[in-house]
C-alpha positions in Angstrom: 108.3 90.9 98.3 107.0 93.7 96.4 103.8 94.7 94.2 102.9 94.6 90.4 105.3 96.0 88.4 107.8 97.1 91.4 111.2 96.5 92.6 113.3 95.9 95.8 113.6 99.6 95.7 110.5 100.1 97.0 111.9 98.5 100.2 115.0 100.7 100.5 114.3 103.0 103.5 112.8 99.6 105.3 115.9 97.3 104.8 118.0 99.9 105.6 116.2 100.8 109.2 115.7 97.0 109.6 119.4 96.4 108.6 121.0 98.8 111.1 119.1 97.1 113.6 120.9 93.8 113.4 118.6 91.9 110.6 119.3 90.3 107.7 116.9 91.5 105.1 116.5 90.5 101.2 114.5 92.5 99.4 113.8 90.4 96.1 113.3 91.4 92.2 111.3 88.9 90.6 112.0 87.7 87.1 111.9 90.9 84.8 111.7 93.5 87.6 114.4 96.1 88.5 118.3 94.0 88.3 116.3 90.5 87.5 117.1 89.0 84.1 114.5 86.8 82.0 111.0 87.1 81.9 108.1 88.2 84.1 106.4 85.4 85.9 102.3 84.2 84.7 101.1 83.5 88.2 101.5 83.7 92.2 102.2 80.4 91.9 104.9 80.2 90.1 106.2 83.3 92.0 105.6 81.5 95.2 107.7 78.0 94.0 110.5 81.0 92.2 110.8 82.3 95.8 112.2 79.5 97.4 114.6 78.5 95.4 116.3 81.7 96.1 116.1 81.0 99.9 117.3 77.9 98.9 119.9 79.0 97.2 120.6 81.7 100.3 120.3 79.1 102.9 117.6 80.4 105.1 116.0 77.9 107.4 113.1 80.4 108.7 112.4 83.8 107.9 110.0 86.8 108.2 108.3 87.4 105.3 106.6 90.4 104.4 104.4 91.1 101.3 103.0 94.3 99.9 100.0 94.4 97.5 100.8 91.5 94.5 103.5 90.4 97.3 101.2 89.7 100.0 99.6 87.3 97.5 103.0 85.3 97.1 103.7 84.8 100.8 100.0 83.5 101.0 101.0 81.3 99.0 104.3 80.3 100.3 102.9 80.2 103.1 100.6 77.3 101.7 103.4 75.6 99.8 106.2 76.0 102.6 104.3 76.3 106.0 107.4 75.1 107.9 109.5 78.3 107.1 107.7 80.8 107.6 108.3 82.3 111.5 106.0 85.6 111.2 104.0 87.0 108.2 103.5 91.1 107.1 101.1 91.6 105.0 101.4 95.6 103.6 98.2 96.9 101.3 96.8 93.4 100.5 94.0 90.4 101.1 94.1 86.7 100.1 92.5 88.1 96.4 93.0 90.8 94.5 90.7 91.3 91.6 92.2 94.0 89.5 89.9 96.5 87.3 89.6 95.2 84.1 90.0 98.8 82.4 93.4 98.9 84.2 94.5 95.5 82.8 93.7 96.8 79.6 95.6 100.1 80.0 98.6 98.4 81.2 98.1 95.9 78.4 98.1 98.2 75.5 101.4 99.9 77.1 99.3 103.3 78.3 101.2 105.0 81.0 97.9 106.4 82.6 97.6 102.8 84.1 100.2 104.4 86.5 98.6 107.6 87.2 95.7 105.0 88.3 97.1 103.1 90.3 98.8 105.7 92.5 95.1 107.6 92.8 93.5 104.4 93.8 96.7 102.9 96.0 97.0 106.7 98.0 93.3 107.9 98.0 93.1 111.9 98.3 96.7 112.7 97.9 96.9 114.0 94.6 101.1 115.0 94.4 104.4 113.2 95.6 107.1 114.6 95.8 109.6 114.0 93.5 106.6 113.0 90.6 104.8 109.6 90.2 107.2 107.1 92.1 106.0 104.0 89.7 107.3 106.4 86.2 110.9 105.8 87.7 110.7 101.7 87.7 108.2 101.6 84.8 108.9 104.5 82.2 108.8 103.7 79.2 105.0 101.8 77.4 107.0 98.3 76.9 107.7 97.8 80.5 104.1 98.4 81.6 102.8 96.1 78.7 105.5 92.9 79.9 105.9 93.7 83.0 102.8 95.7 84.7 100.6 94.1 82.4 101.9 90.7 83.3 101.8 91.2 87.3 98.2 92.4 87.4 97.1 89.7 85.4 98.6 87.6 87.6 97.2 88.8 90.3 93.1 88.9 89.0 94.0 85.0 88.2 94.9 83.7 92.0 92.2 81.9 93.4 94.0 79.7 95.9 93.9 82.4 98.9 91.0 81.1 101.3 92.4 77.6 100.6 96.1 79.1 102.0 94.7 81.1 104.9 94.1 78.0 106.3 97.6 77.4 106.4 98.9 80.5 108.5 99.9 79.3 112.5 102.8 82.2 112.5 102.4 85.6 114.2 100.8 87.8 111.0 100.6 91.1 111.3 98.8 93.9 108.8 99.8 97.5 107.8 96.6 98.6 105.9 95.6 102.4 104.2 92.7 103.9 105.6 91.9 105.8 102.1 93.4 103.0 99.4 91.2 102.1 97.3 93.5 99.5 95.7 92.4 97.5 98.3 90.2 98.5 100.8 90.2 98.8 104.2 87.5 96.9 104.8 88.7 93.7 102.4 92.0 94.2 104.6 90.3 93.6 107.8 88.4 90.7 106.0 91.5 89.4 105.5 93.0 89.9 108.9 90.3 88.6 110.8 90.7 84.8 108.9 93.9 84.8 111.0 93.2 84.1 114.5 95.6 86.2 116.7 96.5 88.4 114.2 97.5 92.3 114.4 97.1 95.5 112.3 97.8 98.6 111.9 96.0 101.2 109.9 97.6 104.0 108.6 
């Protein structure tokens, strides 16, 4: 499940490894992202209840779900909706809230493509280059798509409030691949979040 304003091509080199080693792995666009028609969805609710009606549709009886950033927010909240699915939880880059800068919400919302550059500074600390440019400028480029679709996901985001009430829900094997240097969300809000989940594992990179 990916972040605000992404796509399932953040996932490619993942479902491919995971794929070639006898999964079956879905990597999802959400309403208004990447090859998903319609428009973006208001909340992590609404996300969440969107989410499975695709398994639905699929079939899937259990799954692994793994969440990154905005994502990790939506299989919280799965989770709390549909605890009987869910067989182990990822959680990538995120915590049970994620209260977004209000000067990025307004960058984003006014179509400024410097909310971008942002969150790529904040999300991979010192690192200052990637290679190939700014990966987010190839799903978002143009000023439209950051203000109804960036725009809309951290908004989103900064509005979930259910996340302590849905930790309580979690009795799967969770596991969590934080950043040492993101700033996006911390390492220490990460660990927060990990130790509300008794047996859980992470992982900092």
């Amino acid at each position: 499940v990916h972040g605000s304003g992404l796509t399932h091509m953040t996932w490619v080199l993942q479902t491919r490894y995971f794929a070639y080693h006898g999964y079956s792995i879905l990597a999802v666009d959400f309403p208004g992202h990447g090859r998903s028609e319609g428009k973006c969805i208001t909340s992590i609710e609404e996300m969440a209840e969107w989410l499975e009606k695709v398994i639905i549709k699929i079939g899937i009886q259990d799954l692994t779900l793994v969440g990154h950033s905005q994502g990790c927010l939506v299989a919280l909240e799965y989770t709390n909706k549909f605890p009987k699915k869910i067989k182990n939880l990822i959680f990538v880059a995120g915590s049970y809230e994620i209260p977004v800068n209000k000067s990025l919400i307004d960058l984003a919302h006014s179509g400024d493509m410097e909310s971008l550059h942002l969150m790529m500074k904040w999300g991979y600390g010192r690192s200052k280059q990637f290679i190939g440019g700014n990966p987010l400028q190839k799903i978002l480029n143009s000023s439209r798509e950051v203000t109804e679709v960036l725009s809309v996901d951290l908004k989103a985001c900064n509005n979930y409030k259910n996340g302590l009430k849905a930790v309580k829900k979690i009795k799967c094997p969770t596991f969590f691949i934080l950043g040492e240097s993101d700033k996006m969300i911390k390492l220490e809000k990460g660990k927060e979040f990990s130790n509300l989940i008794h047996g859980s594992k992470m992982h900092v990179i």
